[in-house]
Every structure is written in C-alpha cells, then in structure tokens.
DRENLOVO-216231 format. One record per residue (C-alpha): residue in one letter; chain; z, y, x. Coordinates in nm, 2 decimals. Layout:
BEGIN
   residuo   cadena        w        v        u
         a        A        Z        Y        X
...
END
This chain:
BEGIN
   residuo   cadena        w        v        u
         x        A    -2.00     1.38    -0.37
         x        A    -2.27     1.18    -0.51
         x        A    -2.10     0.95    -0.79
         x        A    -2.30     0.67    -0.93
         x        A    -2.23     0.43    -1.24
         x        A    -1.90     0.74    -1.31
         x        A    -1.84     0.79    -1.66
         x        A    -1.68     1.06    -1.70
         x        A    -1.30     1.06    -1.56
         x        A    -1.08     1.07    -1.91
         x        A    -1.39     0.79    -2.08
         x        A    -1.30     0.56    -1.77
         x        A    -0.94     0.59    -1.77
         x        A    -0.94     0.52    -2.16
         x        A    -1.19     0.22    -2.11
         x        A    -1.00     0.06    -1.82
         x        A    -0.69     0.04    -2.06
         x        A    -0.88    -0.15    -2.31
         x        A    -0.86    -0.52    -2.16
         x        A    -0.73    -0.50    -1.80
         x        A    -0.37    -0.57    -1.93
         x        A    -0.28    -0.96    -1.84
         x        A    -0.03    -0.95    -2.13
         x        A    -0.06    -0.84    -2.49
         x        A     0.23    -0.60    -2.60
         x        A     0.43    -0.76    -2.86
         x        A     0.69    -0.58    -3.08
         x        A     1.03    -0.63    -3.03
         x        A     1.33    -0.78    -3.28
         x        A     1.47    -0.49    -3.51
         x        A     1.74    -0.37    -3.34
         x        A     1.63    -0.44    -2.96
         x        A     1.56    -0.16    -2.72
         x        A     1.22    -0.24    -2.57
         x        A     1.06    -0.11    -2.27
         x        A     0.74    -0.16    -2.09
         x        A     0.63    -0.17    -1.72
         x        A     0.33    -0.12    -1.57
         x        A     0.23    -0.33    -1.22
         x        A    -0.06    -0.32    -1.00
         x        A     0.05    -0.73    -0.87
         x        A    -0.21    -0.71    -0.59
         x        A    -0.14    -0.33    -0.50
         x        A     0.17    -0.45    -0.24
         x        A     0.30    -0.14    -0.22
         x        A     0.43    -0.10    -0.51
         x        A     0.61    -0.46    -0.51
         x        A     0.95    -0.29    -0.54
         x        A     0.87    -0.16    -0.91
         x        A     0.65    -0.46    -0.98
         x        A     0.55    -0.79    -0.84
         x        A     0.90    -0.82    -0.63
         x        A     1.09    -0.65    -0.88
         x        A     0.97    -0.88    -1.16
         x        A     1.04    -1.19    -0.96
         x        A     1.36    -1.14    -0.88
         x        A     1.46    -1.05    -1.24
         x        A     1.67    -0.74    -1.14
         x        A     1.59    -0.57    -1.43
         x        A     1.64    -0.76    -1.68
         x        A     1.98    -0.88    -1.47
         x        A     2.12    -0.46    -1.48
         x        A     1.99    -0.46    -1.91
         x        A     2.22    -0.80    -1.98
         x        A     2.50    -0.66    -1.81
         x        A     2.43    -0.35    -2.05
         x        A     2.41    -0.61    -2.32
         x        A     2.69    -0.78    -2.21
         x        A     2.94    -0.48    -2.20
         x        A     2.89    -0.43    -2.57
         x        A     2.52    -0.25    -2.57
         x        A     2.21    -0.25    -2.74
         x        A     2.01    -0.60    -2.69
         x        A     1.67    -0.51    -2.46
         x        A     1.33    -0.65    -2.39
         x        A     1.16    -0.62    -2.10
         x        A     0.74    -0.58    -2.11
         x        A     0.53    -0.64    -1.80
         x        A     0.17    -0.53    -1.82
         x        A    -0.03    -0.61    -1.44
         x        A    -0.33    -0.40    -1.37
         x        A    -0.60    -0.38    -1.07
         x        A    -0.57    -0.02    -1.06
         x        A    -0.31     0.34    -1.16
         x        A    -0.59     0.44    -1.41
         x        A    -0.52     0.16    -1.68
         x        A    -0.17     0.26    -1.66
         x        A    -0.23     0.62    -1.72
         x        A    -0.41     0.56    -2.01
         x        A    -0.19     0.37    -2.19
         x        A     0.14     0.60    -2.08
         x        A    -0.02     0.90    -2.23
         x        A    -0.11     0.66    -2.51
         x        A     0.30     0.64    -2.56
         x        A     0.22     0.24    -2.47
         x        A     0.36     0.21    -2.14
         x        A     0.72     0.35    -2.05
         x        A     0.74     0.30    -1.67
         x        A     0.46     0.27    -1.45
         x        A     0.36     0.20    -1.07
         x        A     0.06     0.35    -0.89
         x        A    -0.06     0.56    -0.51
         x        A    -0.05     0.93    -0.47
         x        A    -0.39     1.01    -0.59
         x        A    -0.36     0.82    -0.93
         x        A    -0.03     1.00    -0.97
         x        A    -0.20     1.31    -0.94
         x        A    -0.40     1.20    -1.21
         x        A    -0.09     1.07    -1.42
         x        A     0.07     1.38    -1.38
         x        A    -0.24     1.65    -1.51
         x        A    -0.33     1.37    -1.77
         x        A    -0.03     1.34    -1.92
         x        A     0.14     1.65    -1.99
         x        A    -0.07     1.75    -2.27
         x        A     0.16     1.61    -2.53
         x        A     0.56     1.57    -2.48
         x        A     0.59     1.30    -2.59
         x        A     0.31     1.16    -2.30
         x        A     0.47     1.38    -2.04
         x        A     0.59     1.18    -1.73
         x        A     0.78     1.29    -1.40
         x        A     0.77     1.15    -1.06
         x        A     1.12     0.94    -1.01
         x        A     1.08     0.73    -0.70
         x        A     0.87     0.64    -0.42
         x        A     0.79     0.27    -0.37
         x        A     0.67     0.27    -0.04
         x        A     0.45     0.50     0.22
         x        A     0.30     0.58     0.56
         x        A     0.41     0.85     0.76
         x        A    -0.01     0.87     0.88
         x        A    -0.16     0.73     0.60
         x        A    -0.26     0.39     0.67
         x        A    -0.21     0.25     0.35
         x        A    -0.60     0.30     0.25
         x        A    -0.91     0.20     0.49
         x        A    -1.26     0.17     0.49
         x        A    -1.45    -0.17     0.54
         x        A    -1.77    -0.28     0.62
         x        A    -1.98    -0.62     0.66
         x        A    -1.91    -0.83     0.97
         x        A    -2.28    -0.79     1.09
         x        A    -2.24    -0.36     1.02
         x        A    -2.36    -0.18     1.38
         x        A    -2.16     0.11     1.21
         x        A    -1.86     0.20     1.52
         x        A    -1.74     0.47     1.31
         x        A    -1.76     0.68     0.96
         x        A    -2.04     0.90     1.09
         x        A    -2.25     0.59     1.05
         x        A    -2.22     0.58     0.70
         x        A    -2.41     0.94     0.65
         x        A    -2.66     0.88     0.38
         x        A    -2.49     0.51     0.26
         x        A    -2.37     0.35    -0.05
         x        A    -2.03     0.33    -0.03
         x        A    -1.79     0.16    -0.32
         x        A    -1.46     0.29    -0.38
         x        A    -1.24     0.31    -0.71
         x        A    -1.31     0.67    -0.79
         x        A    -0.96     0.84    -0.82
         x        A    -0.75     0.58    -0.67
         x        A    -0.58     0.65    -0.33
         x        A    -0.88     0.48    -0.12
         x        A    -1.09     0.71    -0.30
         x        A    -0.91     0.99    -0.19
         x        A    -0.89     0.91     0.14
         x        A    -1.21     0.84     0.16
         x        A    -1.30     1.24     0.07
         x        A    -1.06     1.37     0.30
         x        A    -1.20     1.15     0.56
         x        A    -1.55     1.18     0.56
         x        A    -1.51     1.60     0.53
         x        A    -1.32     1.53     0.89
         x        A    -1.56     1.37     1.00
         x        A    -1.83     1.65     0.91
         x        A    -2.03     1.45     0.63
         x        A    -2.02     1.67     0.32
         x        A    -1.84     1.46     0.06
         x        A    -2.08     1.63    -0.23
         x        A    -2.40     1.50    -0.12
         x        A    -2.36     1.29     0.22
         x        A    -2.30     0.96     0.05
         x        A    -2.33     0.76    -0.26
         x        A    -2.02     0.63    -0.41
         x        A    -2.04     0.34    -0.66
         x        A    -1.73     0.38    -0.84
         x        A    -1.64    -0.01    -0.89
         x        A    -1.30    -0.21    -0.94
         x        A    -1.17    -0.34    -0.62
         x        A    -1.28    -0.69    -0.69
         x        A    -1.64    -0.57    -0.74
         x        A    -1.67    -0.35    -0.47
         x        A    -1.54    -0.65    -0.27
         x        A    -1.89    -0.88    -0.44
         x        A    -2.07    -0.57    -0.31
         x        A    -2.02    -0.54     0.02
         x        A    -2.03    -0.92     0.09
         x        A    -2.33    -0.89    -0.07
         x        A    -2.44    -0.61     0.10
         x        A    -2.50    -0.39    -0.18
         x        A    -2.33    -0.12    -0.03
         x        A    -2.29    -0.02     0.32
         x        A    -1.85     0.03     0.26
         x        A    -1.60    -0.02     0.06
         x        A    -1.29     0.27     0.07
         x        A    -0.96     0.10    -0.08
         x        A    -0.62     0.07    -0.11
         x        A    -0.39    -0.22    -0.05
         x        A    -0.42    -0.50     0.04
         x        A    -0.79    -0.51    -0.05
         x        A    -0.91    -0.40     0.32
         x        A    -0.68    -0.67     0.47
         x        A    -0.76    -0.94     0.25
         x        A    -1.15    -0.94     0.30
         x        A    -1.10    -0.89     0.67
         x        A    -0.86    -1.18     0.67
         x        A    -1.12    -1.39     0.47
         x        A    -1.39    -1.24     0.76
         x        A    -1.53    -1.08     0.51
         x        A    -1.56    -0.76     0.65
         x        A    -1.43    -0.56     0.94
         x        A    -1.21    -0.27     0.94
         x        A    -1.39     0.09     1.00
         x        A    -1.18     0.30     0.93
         x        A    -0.80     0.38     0.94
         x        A    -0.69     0.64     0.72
         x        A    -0.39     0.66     1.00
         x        A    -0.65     0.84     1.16
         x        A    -0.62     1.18     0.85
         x        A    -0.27     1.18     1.00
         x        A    -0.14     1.27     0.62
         x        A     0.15     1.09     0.43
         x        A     0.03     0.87     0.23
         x        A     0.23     0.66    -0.11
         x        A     0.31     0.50    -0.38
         x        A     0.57     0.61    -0.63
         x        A     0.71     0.59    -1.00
         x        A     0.64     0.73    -1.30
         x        A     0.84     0.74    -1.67
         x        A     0.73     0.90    -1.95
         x        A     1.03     1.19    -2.01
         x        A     1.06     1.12    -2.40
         x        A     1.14     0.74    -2.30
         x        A     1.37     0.87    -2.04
         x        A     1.57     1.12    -2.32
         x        A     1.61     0.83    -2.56
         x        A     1.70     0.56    -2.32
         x        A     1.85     0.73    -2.03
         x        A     2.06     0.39    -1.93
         x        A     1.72     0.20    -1.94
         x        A     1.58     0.40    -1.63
         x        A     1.93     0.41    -1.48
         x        A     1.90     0.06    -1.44
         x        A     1.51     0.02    -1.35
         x        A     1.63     0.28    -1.05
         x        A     1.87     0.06    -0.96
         x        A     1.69    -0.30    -1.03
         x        A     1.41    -0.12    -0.77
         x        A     1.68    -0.07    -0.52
         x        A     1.79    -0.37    -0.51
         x        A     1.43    -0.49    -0.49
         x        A     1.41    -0.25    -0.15
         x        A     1.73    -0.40     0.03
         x        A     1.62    -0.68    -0.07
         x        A     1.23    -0.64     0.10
         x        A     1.38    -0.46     0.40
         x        A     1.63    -0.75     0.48
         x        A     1.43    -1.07     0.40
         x        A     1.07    -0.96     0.46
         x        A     0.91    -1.28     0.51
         x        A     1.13    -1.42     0.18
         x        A     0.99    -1.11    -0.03
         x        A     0.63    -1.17     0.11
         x        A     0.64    -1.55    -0.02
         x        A     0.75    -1.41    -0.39
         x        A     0.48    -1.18    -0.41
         x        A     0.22    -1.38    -0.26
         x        A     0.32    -1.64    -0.54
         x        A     0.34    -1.37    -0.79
         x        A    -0.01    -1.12    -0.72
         x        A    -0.22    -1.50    -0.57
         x        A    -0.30    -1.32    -0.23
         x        A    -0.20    -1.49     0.04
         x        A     0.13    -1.46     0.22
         x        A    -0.05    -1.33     0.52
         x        A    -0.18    -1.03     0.39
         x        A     0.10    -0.96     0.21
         x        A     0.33    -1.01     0.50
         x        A     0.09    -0.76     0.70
         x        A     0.17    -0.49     0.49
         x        A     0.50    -0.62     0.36
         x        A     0.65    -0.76     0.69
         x        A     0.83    -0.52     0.98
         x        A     0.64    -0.23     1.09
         x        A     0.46    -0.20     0.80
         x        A     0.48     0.00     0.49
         x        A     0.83     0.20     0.50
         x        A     0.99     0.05     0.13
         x        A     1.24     0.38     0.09
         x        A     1.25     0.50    -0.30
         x        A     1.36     0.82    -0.21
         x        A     1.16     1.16    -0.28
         x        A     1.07     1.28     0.08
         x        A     0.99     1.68     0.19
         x        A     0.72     1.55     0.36
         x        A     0.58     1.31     0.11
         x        A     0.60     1.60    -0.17
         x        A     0.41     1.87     0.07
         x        A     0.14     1.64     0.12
         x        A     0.11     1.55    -0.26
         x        A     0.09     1.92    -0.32
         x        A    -0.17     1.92    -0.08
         x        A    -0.35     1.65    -0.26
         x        A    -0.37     1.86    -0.60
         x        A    -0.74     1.99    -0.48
         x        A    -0.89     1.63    -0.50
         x        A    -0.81     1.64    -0.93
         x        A    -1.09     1.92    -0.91
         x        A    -1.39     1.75    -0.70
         x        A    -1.37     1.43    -0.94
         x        A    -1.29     1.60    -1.28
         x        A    -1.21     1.86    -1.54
         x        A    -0.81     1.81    -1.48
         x        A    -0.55     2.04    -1.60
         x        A    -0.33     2.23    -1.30
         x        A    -0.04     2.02    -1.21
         x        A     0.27     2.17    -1.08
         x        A     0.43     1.94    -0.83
         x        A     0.75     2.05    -0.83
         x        A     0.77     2.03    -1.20
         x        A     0.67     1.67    -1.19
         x        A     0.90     1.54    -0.92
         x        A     1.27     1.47    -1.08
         x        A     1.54     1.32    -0.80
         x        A     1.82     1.30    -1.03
         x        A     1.78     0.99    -1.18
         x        A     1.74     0.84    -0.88
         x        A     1.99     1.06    -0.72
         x        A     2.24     0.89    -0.99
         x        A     2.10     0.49    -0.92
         x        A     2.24     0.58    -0.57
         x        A     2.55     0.70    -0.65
         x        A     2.63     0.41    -0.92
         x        A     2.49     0.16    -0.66
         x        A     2.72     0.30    -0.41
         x        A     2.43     0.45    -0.18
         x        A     2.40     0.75     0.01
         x        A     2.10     0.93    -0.10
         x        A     2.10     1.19     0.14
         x        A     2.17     1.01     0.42
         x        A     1.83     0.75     0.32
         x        A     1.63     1.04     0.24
         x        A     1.67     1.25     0.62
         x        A     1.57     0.91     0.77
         x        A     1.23     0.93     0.92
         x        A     1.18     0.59     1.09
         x        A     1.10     0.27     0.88
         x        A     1.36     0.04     0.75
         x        A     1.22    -0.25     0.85
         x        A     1.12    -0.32     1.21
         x        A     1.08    -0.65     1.44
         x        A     1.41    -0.73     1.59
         x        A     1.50    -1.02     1.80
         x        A     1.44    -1.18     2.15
         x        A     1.12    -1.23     2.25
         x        A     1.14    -1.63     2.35
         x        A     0.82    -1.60     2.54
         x        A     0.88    -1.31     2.78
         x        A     1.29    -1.39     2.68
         x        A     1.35    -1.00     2.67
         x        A     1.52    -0.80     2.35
         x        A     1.24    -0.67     2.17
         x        A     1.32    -0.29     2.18
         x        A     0.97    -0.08     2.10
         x        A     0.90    -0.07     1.73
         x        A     0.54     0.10     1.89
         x        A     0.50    -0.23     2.09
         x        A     0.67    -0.49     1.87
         x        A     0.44    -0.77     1.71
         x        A     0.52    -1.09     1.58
         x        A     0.32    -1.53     1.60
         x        A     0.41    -1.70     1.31
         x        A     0.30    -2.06     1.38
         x        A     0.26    -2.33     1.14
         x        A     0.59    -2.50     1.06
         x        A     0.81    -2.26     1.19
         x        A     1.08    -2.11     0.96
         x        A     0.95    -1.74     1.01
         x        A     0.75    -1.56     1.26
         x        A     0.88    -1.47     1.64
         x        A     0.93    -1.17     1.78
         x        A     0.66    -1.02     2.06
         x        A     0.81    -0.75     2.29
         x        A     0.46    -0.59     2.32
         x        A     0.06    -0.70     2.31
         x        A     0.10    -0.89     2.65
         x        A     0.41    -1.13     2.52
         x        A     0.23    -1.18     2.17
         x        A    -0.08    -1.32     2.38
         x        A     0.13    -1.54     2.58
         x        A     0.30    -1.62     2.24
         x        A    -0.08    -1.75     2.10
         x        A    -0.15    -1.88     2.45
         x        A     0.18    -2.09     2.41
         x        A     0.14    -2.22     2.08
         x        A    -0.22    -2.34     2.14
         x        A    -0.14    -2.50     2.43
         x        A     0.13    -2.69     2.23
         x        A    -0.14    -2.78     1.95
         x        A     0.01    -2.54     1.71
         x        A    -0.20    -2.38     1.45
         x        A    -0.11    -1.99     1.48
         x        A    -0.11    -1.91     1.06
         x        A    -0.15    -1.52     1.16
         x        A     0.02    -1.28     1.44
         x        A     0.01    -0.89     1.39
         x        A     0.02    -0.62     1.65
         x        A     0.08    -0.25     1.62
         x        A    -0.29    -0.01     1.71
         x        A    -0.18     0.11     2.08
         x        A    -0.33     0.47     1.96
         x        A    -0.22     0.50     1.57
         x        A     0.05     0.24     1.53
         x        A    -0.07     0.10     1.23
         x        A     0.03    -0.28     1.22
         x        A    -0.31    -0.53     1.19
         x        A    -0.35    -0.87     1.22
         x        A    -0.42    -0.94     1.58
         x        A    -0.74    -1.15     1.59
         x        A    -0.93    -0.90     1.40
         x        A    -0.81    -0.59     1.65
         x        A    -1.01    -0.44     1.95
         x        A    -0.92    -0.53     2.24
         x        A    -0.90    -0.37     2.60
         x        A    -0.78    -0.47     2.91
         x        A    -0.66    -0.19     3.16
         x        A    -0.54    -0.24     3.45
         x        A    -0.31    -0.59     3.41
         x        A    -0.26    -0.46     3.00
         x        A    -0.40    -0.54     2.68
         x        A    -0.45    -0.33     2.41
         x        A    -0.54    -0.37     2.05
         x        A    -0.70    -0.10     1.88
         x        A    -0.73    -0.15     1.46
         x        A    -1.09     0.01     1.52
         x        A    -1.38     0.00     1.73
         x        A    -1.38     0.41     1.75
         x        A    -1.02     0.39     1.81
         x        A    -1.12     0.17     2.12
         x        A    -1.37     0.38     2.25
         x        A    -1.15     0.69     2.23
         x        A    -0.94     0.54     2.46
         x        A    -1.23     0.41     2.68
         x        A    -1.37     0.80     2.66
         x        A    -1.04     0.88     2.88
         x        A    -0.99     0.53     3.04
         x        A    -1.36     0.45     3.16
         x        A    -1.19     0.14     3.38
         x        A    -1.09    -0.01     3.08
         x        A    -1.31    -0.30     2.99
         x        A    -1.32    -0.45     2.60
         x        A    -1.22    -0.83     2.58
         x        A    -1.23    -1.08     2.26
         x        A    -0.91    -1.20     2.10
         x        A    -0.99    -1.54     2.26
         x        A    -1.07    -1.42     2.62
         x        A    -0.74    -1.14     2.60
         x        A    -0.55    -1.55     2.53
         x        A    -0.69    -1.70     2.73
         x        A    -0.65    -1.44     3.04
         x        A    -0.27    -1.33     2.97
         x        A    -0.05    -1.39     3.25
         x        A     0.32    -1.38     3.28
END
C-alpha cells in the first residue's frame, strides 16, 4: 500500500506521545501508590475502561475502600488520547500502567512492548466488539458518485495508519480485489484531520474507527461507504497492563477489573444514562454516542472470547505490511485470570458471560405505535423525540416510520432514530440509511452497495428517501 506523509511506525508512535496527553503526569505524595490510565474519550468503545469508567468514579471508589480497610493511600492518573498509538508509546516508556485501545493498535502494543520486562503488557479484558466487524467504516463526501470501495481504485484515502480503521481498511480493499500495496494512497492523518480532509475534499475517503464515521455522517458531512460488517471478522477493543505494574500492584488491577465491570452493568442497564455521561465527558454528541452505545450496538462484555482471540491471531499479518514489528504470540499476550478473579470477587459468573454469543444490550419494550412487544433484536429500532425521557421502542423498519410519521405529525422534533441494516444488522441512524420499498416493506440498508445487492436479487424493489419511506408508511 502506498503510504504518504508515514514516518516510520516506531518515529510516529514516539512522536504522537509527545503532546497528545490532555493532562500532565504529576508525581504522587511519598508513600501513595500511583497508577496511570490511558483513554481514547472519543473512541466509545472503549468507554467502559475510560470515558464511562472515569465518570462514574469506580475506580477510584474500589482504591478508597482499599484505603479504607487499612491499605496503602492511591492516586489515580487519567491521560485521554485521539488514538492507541500515544498510549503505546508511553506504556513501553514505563509511563502509562493501564491502557485502552482496538485490535489492531493492540497488536501493535503487544510486539512493541515486549522488548523490555519491565514494558511488557498482556491483554486483560475486552471493552466492547462486533461479532462482523462494524465498529470501523469507510466515508466519503456527500457529493462522492462512489456506490462502493471499488470506486476508490487509484484514490487518496486518509486513515490513521495502524489503528483499527486502518486495518480494516487493508483487509477490505484486498476483498474487494484492489491491491492494498499500490491501489490507493493512504494519507496517514489523525482522525480529526482526515475528517478537515475529506470535507475538504482533499482525499477521496476516510477509513476510521469509532465514532468518527458516525459523527461526520451525523454532521452530513459525509456518507457512509463502507461497512466493515461487510469483512464478516470480529472486530474490538480491549485492555492492556504493563505485567511489572501488575506484579507490584496486583490489588490495583484487581480493582480496575472490577471498577470496568461495574462500568459494563452499568452501560448495559442504563444505556441512554451511560450515553449522556460520555457525551459530556469525550464533547461528541449524545447521538452518536447513543448509536454505538445504545441497544443493538456495540456488545460491552469484558470477557476474553474464542472467537475474538482467533480473529486477533488472524490479525498478526497486518504488523508486517505496515512495519518492522517483532512476532507476537497471541496466546502469550492474552491473560484471563485477572479478570477471571474480578468475576469471582464481584460475585459473577465468568464462564457463563463468556459462552454468551448475543449482545447484552438489546431494545426491549412495547412498541406504542404498532402496540406489539418488540421481540426481533434484527428488526428492533428505536425514535427518540425531543422532550421525551428516552427513546421508544420500534418493532421493525415499518413501526419506526410510523413512529417519525407520528411525531411529525404531532410537531415533534425527532433528535435521532436508529435502525438495524436489513442485510448486515449493523445499527445506523435511520435518516442517513438506504432505503427500499418491496412489496408493502421498507428496508434500510447502512450502504448504497448493500442496497443494490438486495435489488440484484429483488429487481421489484424500488429505492425511496427517508422522507418519501415517512411519508408513505401505512399501518
């Protein structure tokens, strides 16, 4: 793959660490046990063991009680990044103890890291994943006659080279039959600035992570291309401590394990609630957060999945097409027992959590448009409308249209409503799907080449707007 503006990998990492900290480290009193986190705030995923998790002060709640019982005194450091590279940088500088970031950039932590033992990290939780891999996406410009990522052959794209949109974006266009090597351009660029870029239209893409794709198509900014549901492969974002920390303060990751499962139940049984804290805390807006945050989306479960290892193990091939990175062995970097212990001292079943396969968050409820229980998690959507407590439950696309029909009608302002893809499942905000009608049904699609797959096999099936797929709903 073509790579412009790339310093080489281990010169970038180092670089990134050098000012993208919103906090200076500061030492602690003699005689206080000090750790430090670090967050991605605006990489929602990772909420559980960041933005969320720092809000709700679990962590420092589980160190008093430490305290309190007659222990050592503690300080807790955050440190908020845009991306896992900063991170990396400063664990294997022995300058971060506990750090947040997607598969990819733990790939990267992992190889990094292990050159010195006292650097050395291990994978200790998951904070969230796909099951298809529809965290990351591709975007393009609102005007862009690209209808899928064949269109892109021979374009600038910008992606943050070895983050998890990056490598997304390699697997996908290698699917798609565009050599990765020399088919595009990448622009390696910080979310923010690959965001300038393409609203600029300085490149033809941008390949990211969460919740960059859904926040500049939210702001119409750009419009989604891509789905990385589409590769079909796992996709997360996990935790990682540096092992020497871990030796010397064993009851300080004991009680970040536990601090990030409360942080989970917590997610999983107020979603809206958590999606207000961490729109407060990361300044995106509750709607995008609540996309990926609310029911149906990401599946918040910290524990360390078959699945989600095989595909990281799968992953270790990408370390070698951006970079000279030491061989990483997997299973020597994942380590369940502290986590298996946070269960057991939090009263939790770990084995039970880890053999469940659906997500632990879904929309629930009755349906007070079509008044039926809302039963398909593959159907589900939900309207919030201005004023209203939380959003209500859709039973499927038909009811959420009547739902927007309703409200409208009323002289409501609908604040956002989100939809499941009919073909991937992937949950998107419903005004910025594709939609079809078949038949008497509407369907969204999160893609325009999802749509015409559909229409490839379905050639009665017509594409509608949002507004005309309203305005036509019928009971």
């Amino acid at each position: 793959m073509k790579i412009t503006r790339l310093l080489p990998v281990a010169l970038a990492v180092a670089l990134a660490a050098a000012g993208c900290s919103l906090e200076s480290s500061t030492a602690a009193p003699a005689g206080t046990v000090k750790v430090v986190i670090g967050y991605q705030s605006k990489t929602i995923n990772t909420v559980t063991a960041g933005t969320l998790l720092r809000a709700q002060g679990y962590l420092e709640q589980r160190l008093q009680r430490i305290t309190d019982a007659g222990g050592a005194k503690y300080q807790v450091e955050w440190q908020d990044y845009d991306t896992g590279a900063p991170i990396t940088a400063q664990m294997v500088a022995e300058k971060i103890d506990i750090g947040s970031m997607g598969d990819y950039p733990l790939l990267i932590n992992g190889s990094r890291t292990q050159a010195a033992e006292r650097s050395r990290t291990e994978l200790v939780s998951i904070t969230g994943y796909n099951p298809k891999g529809a965290l990351n996406m591709v975007v393009v410009p609102q005007d862009s006659p690209a209808r899928s990522l064949t269109d892109l052959a021979g374009q600038k794209i910008s992606a943050s080279v070895g983050s998890a949109g990056h490598g997304t974006l390699v697997q996908a266009l290698s699917r798609a039959g565009i050599d990765p090597a020399k088919g595009v351009e990448v622009l390696n660029q910080q979310p923010q600035v690959g965001a300038t870029a393409l609203e600029s239209h300085q490149v033809s893409a941008l390949s990211q992570f969460v919740a960059w794709p859904g926040l500049l198509v939210q702001q119409n900014k750009a419009k989604l291309l891509y789905d990385g549901a589409e590769l079909n492969v796992p996709t997360f974002h996990g935790v990682v401590a540096r092992r020497a920390y871990a030796a010397e303060h064993p009851e300080v990751l004991q009680a970040f394990l536990a601090a990030q499962l409360d942080a989970t139940a917590f997610l999983n049984e107020k979603p809206f609630e958590a999606a207000d804290l961490v729109a407060k805390g990361s300044g995106l807006p509750q709607e995008v957060v609540y996309l990926y945050n609310g029911p149906g989306g990401t599946s918040f479960d910290t524990t360390l999945k078959a699945k989600l290892i095989d595909a990281f193990k799968g992953d270790v091939n990408y370390l070698k097409s951006i970079g000279d990175f030491a061989d990483l062995d997997i299973d020597a970097f994942v380590e369940d027992g502290p986590l298996r212990q946070a269960f057991a001292e939090t009263g939790r079943d770990y084995d039970a959590t880890l053999a469940e396969s659906t997500n632990p968050s879904k929309v629930t409820g009755t349906d007070p448009i079509c008044a039926v229980p809302v039963s398909d998690p593959a159907l589900a959507g939900e309207v919030w409308v201005e004023g209203a407590d939380k959003p209500q439950p859709a039973a499927n696309p038909d009811c959420l249209l009547r739902a927007v029909q309703a409200a409208k009608a009323q002289g409501k302002t609908v604040r956002a409503a989100y939809i499941p893809d009919a073909e991937l499942r992937t949950r998107w905000f419903a005004d910025k799907a594709i939609w079809l009608r078949d038949d008497a049904r509407y369907l969204p699609f999160t893609t325009q080449a999802a749509a015409d797959r559909y229409r490839a096999t379905h050639p009665a099936a017509a594409q509608v707007t949002y507004d005309q797929a309203v305005t036509e709903v019928r009971g």
